[in-house]
C-alpha positions as CSV (number, residue, x, y, z in Angstrom):
1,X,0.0,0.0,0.0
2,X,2.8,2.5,0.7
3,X,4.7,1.7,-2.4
4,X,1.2,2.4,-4.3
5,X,0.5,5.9,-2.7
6,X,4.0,7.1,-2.7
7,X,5.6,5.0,-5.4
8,X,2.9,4.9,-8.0
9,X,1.3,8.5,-7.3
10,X,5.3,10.0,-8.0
11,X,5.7,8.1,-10.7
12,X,2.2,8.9,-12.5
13,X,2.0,12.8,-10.9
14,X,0.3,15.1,-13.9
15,X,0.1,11.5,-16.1
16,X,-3.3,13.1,-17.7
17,X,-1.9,15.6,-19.7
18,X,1.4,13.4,-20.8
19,X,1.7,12.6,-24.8
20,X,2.2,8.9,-24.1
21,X,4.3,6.9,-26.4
22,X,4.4,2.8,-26.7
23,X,8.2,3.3,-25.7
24,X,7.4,5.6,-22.5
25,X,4.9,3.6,-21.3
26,X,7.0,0.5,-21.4
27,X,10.1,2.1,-19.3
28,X,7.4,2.8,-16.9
29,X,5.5,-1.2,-16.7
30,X,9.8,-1.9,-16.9
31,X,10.1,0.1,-13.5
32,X,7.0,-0.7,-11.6
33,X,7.6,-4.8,-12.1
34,X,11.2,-4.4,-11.2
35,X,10.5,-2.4,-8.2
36,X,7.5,-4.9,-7.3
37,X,9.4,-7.9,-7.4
38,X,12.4,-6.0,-5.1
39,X,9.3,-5.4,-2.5
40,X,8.1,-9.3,-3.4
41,X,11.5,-10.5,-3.1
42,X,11.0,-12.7,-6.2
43,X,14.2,-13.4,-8.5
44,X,14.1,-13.2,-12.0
45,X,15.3,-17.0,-12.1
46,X,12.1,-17.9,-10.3
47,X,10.4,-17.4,-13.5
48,X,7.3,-16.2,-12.4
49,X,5.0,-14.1,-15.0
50,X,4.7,-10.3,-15.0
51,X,0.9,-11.1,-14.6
52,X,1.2,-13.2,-11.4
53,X,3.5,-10.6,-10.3
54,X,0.6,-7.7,-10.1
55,X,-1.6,-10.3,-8.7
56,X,0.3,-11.1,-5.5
57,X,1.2,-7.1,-5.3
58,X,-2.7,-6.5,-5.5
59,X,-2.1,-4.2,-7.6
60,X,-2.7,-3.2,-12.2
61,X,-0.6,-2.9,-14.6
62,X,0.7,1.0,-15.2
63,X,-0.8,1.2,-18.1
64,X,-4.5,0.4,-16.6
65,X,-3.9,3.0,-14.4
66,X,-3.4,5.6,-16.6
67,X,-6.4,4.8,-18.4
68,X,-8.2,4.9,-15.1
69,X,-6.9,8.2,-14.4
């Protein structure tokens, strides 16, 4: 919950106005499943999907919560 509301709301702050290109928006799903399997403590070599990683994080995908916003 902390990472969401300081993490995610820095990360996305003024995201409604942005010009969003394909390439942008995947440096920022890059970052927020890097940083959620640090807080997860899952390796890379466990080889668990990006999918099953938002699901035990409770948590969307960046891109849904752009649209959202």
């Amino acid at each position: 919950m902390v990472y969401h509301a300081v993490v995610v709301s820095t990360l996305l702050y003024g995201c409604e106005t942005w010009t969003l290109y394909r390439r942008d928006l995947k440096k920022l799903e890059q970052f927020h499943e890097r940083k959620l399997r640090q807080l997860l403590q899952i390796n890379c070599e466990d080889h668990i999907t990006n999918n099953a990683v938002l699901e035990r994080g409770r948590t969307r995908s960046i891109e849904a919560i752009i649209i959202r916003h």
